[in-house]
C-alpha positions as CSV (number, residue, x, y, z in Angstrom):
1,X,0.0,0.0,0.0
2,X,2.0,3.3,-1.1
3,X,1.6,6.1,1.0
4,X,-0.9,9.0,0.7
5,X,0.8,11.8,-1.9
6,X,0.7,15.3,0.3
7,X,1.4,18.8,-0.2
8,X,4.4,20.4,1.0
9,X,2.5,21.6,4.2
10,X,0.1,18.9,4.7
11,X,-3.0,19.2,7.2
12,X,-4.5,17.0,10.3
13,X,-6.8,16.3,8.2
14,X,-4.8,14.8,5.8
15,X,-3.3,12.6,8.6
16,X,-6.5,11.3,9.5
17,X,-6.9,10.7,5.8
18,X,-4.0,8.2,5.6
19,X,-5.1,4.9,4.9
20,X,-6.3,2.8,8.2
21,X,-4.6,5.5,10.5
22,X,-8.1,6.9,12.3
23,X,-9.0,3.1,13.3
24,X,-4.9,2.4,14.4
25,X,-4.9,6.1,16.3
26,X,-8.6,5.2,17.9
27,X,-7.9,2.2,19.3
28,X,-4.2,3.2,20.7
29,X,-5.8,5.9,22.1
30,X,-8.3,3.9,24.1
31,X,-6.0,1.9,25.5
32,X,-3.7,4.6,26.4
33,X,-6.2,6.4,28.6
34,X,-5.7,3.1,30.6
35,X,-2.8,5.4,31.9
36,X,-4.7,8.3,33.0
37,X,-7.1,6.1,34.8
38,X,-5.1,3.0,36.5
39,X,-2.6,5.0,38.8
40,X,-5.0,7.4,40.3
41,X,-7.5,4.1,40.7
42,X,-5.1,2.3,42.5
43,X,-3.9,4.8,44.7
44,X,-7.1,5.6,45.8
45,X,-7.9,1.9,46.3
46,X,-4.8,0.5,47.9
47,X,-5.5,3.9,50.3
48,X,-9.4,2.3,51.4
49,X,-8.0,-0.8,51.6
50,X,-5.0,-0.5,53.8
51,X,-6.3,2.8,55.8
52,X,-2.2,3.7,55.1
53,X,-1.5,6.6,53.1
54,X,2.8,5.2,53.7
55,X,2.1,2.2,52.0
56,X,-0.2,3.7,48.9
57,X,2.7,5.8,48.6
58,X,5.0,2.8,48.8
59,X,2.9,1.1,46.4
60,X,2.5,3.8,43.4
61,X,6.6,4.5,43.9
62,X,6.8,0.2,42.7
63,X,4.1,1.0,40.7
64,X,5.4,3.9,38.9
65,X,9.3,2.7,39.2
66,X,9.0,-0.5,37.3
67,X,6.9,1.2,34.7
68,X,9.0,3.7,33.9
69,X,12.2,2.6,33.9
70,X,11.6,-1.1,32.4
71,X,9.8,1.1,29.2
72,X,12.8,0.3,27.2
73,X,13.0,-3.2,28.1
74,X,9.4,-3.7,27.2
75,X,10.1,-1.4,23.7
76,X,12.9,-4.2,22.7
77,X,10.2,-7.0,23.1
78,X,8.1,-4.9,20.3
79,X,11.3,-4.1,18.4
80,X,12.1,-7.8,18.1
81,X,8.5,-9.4,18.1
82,X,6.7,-7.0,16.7
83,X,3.3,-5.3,18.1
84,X,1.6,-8.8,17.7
85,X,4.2,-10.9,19.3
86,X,5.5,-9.0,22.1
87,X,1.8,-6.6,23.0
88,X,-0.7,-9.4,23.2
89,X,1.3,-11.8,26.0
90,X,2.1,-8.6,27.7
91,X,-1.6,-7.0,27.8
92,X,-2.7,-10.4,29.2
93,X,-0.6,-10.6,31.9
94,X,0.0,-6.7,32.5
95,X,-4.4,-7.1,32.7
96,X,-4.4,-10.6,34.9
97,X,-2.3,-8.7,37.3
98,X,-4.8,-5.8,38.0
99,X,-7.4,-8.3,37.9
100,X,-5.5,-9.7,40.7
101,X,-4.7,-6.6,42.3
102,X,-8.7,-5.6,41.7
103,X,-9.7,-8.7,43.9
104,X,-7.2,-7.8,47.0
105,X,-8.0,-4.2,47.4
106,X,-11.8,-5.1,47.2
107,X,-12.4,-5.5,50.6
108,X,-9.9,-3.6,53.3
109,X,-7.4,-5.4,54.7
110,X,-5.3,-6.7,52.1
111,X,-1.6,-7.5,52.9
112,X,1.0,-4.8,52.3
113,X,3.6,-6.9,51.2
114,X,0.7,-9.0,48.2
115,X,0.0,-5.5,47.6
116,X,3.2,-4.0,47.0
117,X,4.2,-7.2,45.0
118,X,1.3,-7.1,42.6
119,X,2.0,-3.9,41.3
120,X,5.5,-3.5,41.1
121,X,4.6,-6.6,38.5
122,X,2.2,-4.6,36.8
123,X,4.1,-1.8,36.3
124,X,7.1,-4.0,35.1
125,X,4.6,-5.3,32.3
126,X,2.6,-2.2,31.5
127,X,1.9,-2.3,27.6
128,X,4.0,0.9,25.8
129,X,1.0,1.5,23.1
130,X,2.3,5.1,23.3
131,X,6.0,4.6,21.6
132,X,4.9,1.7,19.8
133,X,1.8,4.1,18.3
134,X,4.7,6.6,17.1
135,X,6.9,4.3,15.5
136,X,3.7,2.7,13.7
137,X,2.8,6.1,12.5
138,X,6.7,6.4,11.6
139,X,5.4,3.7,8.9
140,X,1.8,5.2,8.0
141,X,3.7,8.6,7.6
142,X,6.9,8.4,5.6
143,X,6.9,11.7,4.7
144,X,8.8,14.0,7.5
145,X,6.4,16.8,7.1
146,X,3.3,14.2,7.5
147,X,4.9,13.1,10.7
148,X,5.3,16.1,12.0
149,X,1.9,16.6,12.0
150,X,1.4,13.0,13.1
151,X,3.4,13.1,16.2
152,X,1.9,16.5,17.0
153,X,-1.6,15.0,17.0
154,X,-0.5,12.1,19.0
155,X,1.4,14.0,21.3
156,X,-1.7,16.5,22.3
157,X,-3.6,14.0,22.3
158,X,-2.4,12.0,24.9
159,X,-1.9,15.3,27.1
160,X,-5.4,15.2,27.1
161,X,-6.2,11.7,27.9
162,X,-4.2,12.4,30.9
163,X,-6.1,15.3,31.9
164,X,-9.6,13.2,31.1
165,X,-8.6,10.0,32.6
166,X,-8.4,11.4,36.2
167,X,-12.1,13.3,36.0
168,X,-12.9,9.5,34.9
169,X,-11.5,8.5,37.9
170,X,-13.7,10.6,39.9
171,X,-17.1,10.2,38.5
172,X,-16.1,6.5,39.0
173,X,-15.3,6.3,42.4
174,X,-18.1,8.8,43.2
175,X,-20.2,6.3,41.9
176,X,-18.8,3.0,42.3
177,X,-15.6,2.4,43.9
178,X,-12.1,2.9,43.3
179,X,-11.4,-0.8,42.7
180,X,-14.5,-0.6,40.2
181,X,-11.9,1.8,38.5
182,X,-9.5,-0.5,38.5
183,X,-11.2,-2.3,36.4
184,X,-12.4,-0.2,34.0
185,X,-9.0,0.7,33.2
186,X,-8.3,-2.8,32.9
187,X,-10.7,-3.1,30.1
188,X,-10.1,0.2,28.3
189,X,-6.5,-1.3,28.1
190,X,-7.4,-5.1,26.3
191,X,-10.0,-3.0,24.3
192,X,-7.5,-0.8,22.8
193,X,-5.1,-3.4,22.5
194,X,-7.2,-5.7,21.0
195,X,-8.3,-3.1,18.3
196,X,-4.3,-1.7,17.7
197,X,-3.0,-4.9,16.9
198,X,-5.9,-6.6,14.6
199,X,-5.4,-3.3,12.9
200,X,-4.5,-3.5,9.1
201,X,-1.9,-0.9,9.7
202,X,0.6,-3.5,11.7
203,X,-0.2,-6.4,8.9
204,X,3.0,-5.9,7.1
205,X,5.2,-5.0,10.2
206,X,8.2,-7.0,10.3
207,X,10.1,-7.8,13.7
208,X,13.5,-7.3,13.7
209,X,14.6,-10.7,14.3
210,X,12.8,-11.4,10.7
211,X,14.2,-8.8,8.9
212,X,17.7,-9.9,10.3
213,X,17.4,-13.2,9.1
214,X,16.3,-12.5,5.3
215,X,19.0,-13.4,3.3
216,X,22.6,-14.0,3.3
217,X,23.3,-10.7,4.9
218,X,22.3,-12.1,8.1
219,X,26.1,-13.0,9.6
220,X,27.3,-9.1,8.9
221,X,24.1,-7.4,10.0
222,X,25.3,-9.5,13.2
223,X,28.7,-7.5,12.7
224,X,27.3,-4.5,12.5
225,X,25.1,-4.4,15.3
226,X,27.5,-3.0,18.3
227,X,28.5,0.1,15.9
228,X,25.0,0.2,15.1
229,X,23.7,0.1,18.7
230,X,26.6,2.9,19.7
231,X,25.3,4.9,17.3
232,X,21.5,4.7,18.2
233,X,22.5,6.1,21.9
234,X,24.6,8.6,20.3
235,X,21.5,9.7,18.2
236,X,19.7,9.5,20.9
237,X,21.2,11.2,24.1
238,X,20.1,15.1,23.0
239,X,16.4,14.2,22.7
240,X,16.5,11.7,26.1
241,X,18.3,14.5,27.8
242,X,15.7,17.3,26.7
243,X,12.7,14.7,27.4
244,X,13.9,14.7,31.1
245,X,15.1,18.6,31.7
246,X,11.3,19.1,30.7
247,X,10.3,16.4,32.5
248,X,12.3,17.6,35.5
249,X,10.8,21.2,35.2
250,X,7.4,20.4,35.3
251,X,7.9,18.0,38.1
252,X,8.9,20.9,40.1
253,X,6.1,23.0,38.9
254,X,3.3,20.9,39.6
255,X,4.0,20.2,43.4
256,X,4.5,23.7,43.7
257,X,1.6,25.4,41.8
258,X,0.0,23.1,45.3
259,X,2.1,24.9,47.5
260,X,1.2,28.5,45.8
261,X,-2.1,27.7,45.9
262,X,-2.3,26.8,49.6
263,X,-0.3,29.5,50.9
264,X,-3.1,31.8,49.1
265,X,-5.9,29.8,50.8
266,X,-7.4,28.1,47.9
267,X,-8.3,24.2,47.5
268,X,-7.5,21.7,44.8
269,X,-10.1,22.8,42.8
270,X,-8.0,25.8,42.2
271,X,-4.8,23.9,41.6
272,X,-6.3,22.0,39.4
273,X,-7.9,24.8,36.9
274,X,-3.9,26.4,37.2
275,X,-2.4,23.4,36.4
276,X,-4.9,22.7,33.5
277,X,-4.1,26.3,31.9
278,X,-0.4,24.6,31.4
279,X,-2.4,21.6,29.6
280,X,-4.1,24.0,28.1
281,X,-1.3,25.9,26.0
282,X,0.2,22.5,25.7
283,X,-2.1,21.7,23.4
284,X,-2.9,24.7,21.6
285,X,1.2,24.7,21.2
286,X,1.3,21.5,20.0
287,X,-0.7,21.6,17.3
288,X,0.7,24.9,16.3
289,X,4.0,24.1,16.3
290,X,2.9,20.9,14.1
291,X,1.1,23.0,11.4
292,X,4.5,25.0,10.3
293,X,6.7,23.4,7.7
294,X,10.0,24.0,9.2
295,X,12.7,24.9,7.6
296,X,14.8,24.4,10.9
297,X,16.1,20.7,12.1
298,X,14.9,19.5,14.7
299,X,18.2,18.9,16.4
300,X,18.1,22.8,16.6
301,X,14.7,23.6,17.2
302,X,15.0,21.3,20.3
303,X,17.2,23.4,22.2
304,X,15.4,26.9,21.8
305,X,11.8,25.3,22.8
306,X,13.3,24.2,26.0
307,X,14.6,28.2,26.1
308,X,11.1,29.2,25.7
309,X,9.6,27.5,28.3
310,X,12.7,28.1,30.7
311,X,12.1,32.0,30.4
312,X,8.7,31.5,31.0
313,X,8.8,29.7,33.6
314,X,10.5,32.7,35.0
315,X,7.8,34.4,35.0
316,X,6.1,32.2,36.9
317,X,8.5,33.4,39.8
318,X,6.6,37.4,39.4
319,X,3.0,35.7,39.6
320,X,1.2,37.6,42.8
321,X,-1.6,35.5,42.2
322,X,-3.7,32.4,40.7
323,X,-4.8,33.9,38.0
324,X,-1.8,35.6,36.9
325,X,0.1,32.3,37.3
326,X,-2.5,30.3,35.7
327,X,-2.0,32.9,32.4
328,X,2.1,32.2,33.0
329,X,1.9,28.8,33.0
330,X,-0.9,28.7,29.7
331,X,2.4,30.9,28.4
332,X,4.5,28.2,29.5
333,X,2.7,25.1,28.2
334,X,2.9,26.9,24.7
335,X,6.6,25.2,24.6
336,X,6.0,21.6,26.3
337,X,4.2,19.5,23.6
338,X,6.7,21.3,21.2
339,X,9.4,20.8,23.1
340,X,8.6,16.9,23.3
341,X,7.2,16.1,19.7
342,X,10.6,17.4,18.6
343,X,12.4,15.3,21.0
344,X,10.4,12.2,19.6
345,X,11.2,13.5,15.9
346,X,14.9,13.4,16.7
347,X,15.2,10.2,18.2
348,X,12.8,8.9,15.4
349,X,15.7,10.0,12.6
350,X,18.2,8.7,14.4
351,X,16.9,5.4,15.4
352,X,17.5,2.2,12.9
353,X,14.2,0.7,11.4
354,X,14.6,-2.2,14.0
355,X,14.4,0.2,17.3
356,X,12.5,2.8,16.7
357,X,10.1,2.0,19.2
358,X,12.8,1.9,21.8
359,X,14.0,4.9,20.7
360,X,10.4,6.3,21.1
361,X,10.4,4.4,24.5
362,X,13.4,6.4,26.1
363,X,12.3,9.4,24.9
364,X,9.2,9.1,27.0
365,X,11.2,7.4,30.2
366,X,13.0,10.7,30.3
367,X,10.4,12.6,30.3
368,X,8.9,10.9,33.3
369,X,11.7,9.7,34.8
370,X,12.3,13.9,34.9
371,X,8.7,14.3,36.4
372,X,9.1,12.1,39.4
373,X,12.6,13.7,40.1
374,X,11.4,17.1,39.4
375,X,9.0,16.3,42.3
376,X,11.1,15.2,44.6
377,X,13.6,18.0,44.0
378,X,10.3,20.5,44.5
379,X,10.0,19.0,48.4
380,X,13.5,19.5,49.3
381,X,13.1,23.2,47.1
382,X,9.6,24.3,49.0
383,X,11.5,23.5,52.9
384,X,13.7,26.2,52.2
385,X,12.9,28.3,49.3
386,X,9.6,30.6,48.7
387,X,7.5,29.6,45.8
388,X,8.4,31.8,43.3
389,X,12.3,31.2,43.9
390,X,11.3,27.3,43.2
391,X,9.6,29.0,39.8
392,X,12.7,30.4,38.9
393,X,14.7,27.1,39.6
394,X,12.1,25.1,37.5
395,X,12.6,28.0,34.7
396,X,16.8,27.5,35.4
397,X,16.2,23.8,35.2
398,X,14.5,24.3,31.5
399,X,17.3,27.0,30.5
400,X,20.5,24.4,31.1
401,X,18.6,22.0,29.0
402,X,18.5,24.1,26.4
403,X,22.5,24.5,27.4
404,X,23.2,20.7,27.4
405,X,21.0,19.9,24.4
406,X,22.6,22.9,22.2
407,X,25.9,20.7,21.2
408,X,23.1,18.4,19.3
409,X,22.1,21.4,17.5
410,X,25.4,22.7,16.3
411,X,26.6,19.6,14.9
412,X,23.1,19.8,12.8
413,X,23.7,23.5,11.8
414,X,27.2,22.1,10.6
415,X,25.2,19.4,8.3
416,X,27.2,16.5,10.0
417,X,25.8,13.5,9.2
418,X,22.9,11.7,9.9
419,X,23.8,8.7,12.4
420,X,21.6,6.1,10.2
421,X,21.4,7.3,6.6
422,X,19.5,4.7,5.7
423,X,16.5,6.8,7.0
424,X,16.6,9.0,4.1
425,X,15.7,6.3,2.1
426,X,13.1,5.4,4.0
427,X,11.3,8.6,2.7
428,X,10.1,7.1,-0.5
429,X,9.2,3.7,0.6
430,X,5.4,2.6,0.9
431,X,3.7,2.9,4.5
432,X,2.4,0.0,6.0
């Protein structure tokens, strides 16, 4: 199937318009807003059912650890099984595991230590439909100002099935019960699953283990593979590293946007309008930033979105108020979906065919591998700083990413070559 012919500035529209993308993007969507909805479900439930807000904590820190940082681990299995092989065991058990973990936090008193196991398990086996969804619409996309738009769409997107997924949360448990949310993010997850990899989209998708072994050429593509792999990191380290400065920075912000909000006297409804405002121009910078043909790389446009949102943060420091701050950080979202689709664009051209999802997949554990340090950092910040001097060290955070992510951008304003030229030719081949 030969890929949709485009304009030189292509639309969403014409994204949508690529053959079976809408069903593909529906379905990974669905399953993805499993993540908005499983973590605040089983806080809440391992909190009912243990009376222990130390070992929820405990729990969600498993929980969120093995995700997180196993996310390239899992990304290999897709790289090497393909969606099919390696996303359909994993849903089953990553699912059988909260089924589990559904059935122990029904009733309080469930054992700590059962508990604690449990998830740390489903975290380590949490399906990665997000990289996996880029590197598919790496395929459905060849063209790199149709993936643009792509990963702009995705990446907006999913900022607001995480914004969604916890108001799910709420009219569930205010209804049912957390555990009953459990399992609805359970299903959402083997729905969406189920739909992404019957999809005709992954039909032709070769693992890399198959693609290896076609051939004679199967003994040097062996040879090559440590040079190879050296050269993905290398391709890789200035959009990992911007992924977690960003990630880092809005870490910080969010804990203290809490802390500003209290010290003013206001509740969590008011935290959470604020912090939505930074959704908010996330979004509308997103898909901004996606509609411009740039004539820029994106090694260098990488660096100066992290500026952006660095000064703006800033500003954040000057806020006298909610709504002043809310504006700020609307200012200040303006650069974060940017910022990150061009992170995923970088390590997309630098990846080989055979790890793109993995390339996708560290992209996205430094982003929130930066959000869970970033919020640490803001509790040791907030005992002996005022909130707006933790702004400013959120927006300082942001400025020496730009700093360490600028060598990337050099050696792009200087032409060097691409790490894996064979992408170029990947620009005229047919989309799965």
């Amino acid at each position: 199937m030969s890929s949709t012919p485009v304009g030189r500035r292509p639309s969403y529209a014409v994204v949508l318009r690529v053959p079976h993308a809408r069903r593909t993007f529906a379905f990974a969507l669905l399953g993805r807003l499993s993540y908005g909805v499983v973590p605040l479900s089983v806080m809440l439930a391992v909190t009912r059912a243990t009376g222990s807000y130390a070992v929820a904590g405990t729990v969600m820190a498993l929980f969120g650890g093995t995700s997180v940082f196993l996310s390239p681990a899992r990304a290999a299995l897709i790289d090497r099984y393909g969606p099919r092989g390696a996303l359909v065991p994993m849903t089953a058990v990553y699912a059988s595991l909260l089924g589990l973990l559904t059935v122990l936090v029904w009733r309080p008193g469930a054992p700590s230590l059962a508990l604690g196991a449990v998830t740390a398990a489903a975290g380590a086996c949490t399906p990665p439909l997000g990289p996996t969804m880029r590197a598919v619409w790496t395929r459905l996309a060849p063209d790199r100002a149709l993936l643009q738009r792509a990963y702009s769409l995705d990446g907006v997107a999913e900022e607001l099935l995480f914004v969604s997924g916890p108001l799910l949360v709420g009219l569930l448990v205010g209804t049912t019960s957390p555990a009953t949310a459990i399992a609805v993010g359970t299903t959402l997850m083997l729905a969406g699953t189920a739909g992404f990899v019957t999809s005709p989209a992954l039909r032709a998708h070769r693992p890399a283990e198959k693609t290896a072994a076609d051939g004679a050429s199967a003994s040097r593509e062996e040879r090559r593979q440590p040079a190879r792999r050296r050269a993905v990191l290398g391709g890789i380290l200035q959009p990992v590293l911007g992924a977690l400065g960003v990630g880092l920075a809005l870490g910080v912000v969010d804990l203290v946007v809490v802390a500003f909000a209290e010290q003013r006297g206001q509740g969590d409804d008011a935290v959470a309008w604020t912090l939505a405002a930074l959704s908010g121009g996330s979004a509308v910078g997103g898909l901004l930033s996606g509609a411009v043909a740039w004539r820029v790389p994106a090694r260098v446009r990488l660096p100066f979105t992290a500026v952006g949102l660095g000064l703006a943060l800033l500003g954040a420091g000057f806020a006298d108020g909610l709504g002043m701050l809310a504006a700020v950080l609307a200012v200040s979202g303006f650069f974060v979906a940017p910022a990150l689709t061009t992170a995923y664009l970088v390590a997309d051209e630098a990846a080989a065919p055979e790890a793109r999802v993995r390339a996708g997949a560290w992209v996205n554990t430094g982003v929130n591998a930066g959000g869970t340090a970033g919020a640490a950092a803001a509790g040791l910040l907030l005992g002996g700083l005022p909130t707006a001097l933790s702004f400013v060290a959120a927006g300082a955070t942001a400025l020496l990413t730009a700093l360490v992510t600028s060598r990337g951008a050099v050696r792009a304003r200087r032409g060097t070559p691409r790490t894996l030229p064979q992408r170029d030719a990947e620009k005229s081949t047919s989309a799965v």
